[in-house]
N, C-alpha and C positions, 0 to 999 in steps of 0.2 A: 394843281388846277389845270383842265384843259384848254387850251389852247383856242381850241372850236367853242368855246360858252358863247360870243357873240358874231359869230360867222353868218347867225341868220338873226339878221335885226333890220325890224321896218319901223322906227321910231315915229311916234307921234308926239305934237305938243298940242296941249288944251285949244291953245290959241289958233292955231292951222284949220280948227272944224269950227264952219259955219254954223247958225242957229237947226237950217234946216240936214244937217246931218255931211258926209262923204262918202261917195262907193271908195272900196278899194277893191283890184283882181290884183291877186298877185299871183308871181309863177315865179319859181325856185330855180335859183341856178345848177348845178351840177356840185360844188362844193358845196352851198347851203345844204342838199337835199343829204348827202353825205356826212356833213356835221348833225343832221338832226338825228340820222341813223345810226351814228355811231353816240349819240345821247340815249335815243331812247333801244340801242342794244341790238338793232335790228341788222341782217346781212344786205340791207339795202333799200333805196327806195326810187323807184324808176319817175312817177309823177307826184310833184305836190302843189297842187293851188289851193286859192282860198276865194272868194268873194263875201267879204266883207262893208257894214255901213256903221260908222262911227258918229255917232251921236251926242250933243253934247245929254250932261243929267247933271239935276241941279244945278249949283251955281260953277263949281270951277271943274266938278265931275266930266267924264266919259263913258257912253254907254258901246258893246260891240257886240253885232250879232252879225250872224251870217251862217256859210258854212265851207266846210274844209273838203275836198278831195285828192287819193293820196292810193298811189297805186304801188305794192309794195312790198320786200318778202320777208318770209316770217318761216320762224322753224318750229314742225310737226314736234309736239309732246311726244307723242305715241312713237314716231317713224324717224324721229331728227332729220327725215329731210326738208329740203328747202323749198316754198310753195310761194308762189303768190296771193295775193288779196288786195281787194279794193275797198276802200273805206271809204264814207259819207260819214261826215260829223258836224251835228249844230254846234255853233258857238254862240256862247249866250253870257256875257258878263259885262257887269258895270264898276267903275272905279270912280272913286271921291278922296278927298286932300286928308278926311277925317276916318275911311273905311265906316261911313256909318249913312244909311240913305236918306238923304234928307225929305221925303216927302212916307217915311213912314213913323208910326207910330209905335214906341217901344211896348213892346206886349211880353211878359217873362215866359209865359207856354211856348212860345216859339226857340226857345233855346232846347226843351223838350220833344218841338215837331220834327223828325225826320224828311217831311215831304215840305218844311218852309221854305221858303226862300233864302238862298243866301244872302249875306250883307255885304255891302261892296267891298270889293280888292281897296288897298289901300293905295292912293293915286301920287305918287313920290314926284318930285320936279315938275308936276304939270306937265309930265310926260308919260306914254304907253309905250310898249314894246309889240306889233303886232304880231312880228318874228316869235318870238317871244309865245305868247298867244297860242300860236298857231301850232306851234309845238306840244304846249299844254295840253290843249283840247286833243290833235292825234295821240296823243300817251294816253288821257282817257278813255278814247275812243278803240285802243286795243285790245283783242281776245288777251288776258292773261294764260292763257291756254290752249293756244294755237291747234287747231286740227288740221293736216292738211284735207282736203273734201275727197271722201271715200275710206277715208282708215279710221277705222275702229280699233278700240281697247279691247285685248282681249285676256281678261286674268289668267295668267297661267294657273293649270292645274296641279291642287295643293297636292303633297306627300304626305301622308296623314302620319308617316314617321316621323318627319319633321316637327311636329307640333308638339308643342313645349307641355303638352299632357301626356303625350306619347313617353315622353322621358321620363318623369313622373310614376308614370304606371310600369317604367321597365327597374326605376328602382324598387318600387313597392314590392315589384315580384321576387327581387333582388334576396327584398328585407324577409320573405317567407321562409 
């Protein structure tokens, strides 16, 4: 287990957020920003903030939206080399004691909708992790397929010897 799993932790408890919600801005130290890059694989990350409002939901829930910005580098599929990029990501998730929201109504098609809503995270010690969080949503928030801007894929051109009909047809001639 690494070492870095909680390098970047901005802990909240239930009780700390008033009725009417809290901003938080947060900005990332130079280790933090380094533990989350070496999490989510990446050769680096130069800026990561957040502006985040933590809301209470329901009775002992947490609600957190906001959004993340995070400037940062990433390796070309195509070129493996090393590029920057800037990412903007919403955060949008709610947490409860039960992982179940209490002001909806159980409906069984919704386990079939793709576009519902999800059910809340499940809300452990009356505590959130926004570190935590923030992490998450940037891992969502990545190209799994990095391009650096300007390089294209270019299939190389097949060898029609190569192809596994070609062989085929050179035994068949074989068999004449």
């Amino acid at each position: 287990m690494s070492n870095d799993k909680h390098i970047f932790s901005r802990p909240v408890h239930v009780h700390e957020i008033p009725g009417s919600g809290r901003h938080f801005n947060i900005t990332t130290t130079t280790p933090e920003r380094e533990a989350v890059a070496h999490q989510l694989g990446l050769p680096g990350i130069a800026e990561l903030t957040a502006k985040l409002v933590v809301r209470p939901f329901g009775k002992e829930g947490l609600a957190v939206d906001g959004t993340i910005h995070a400037v940062l580098t990433q390796v070309c599929v195509v070129s493996a080399e090393d590029f920057e990029s800037t990412i903007e990501a919403p955060v949008d998730i709610r947490f409860s004691p039960d992982g179940k929201d209490p002001n909806a109504d159980f409906d069984l098609a919704e386990l079939n909708d793709a576009d519902a809503e999800d059910p809340p995270d499940l809300l452990t010690g009356g505590e959130i992790d926004l570190g935590a969080i923030i992490a998450e949503f940037l891992a969502l928030a990545l190209d799994p397929y990095p391009r650096k801007p300007g390089i294209d894929f270019e299939a190389p051109e097949e060898d029609p010897s190569l192809s596994p009909f070609a062989a085929l047809n050179a035994l068949k001639d074989k068999s004449r």
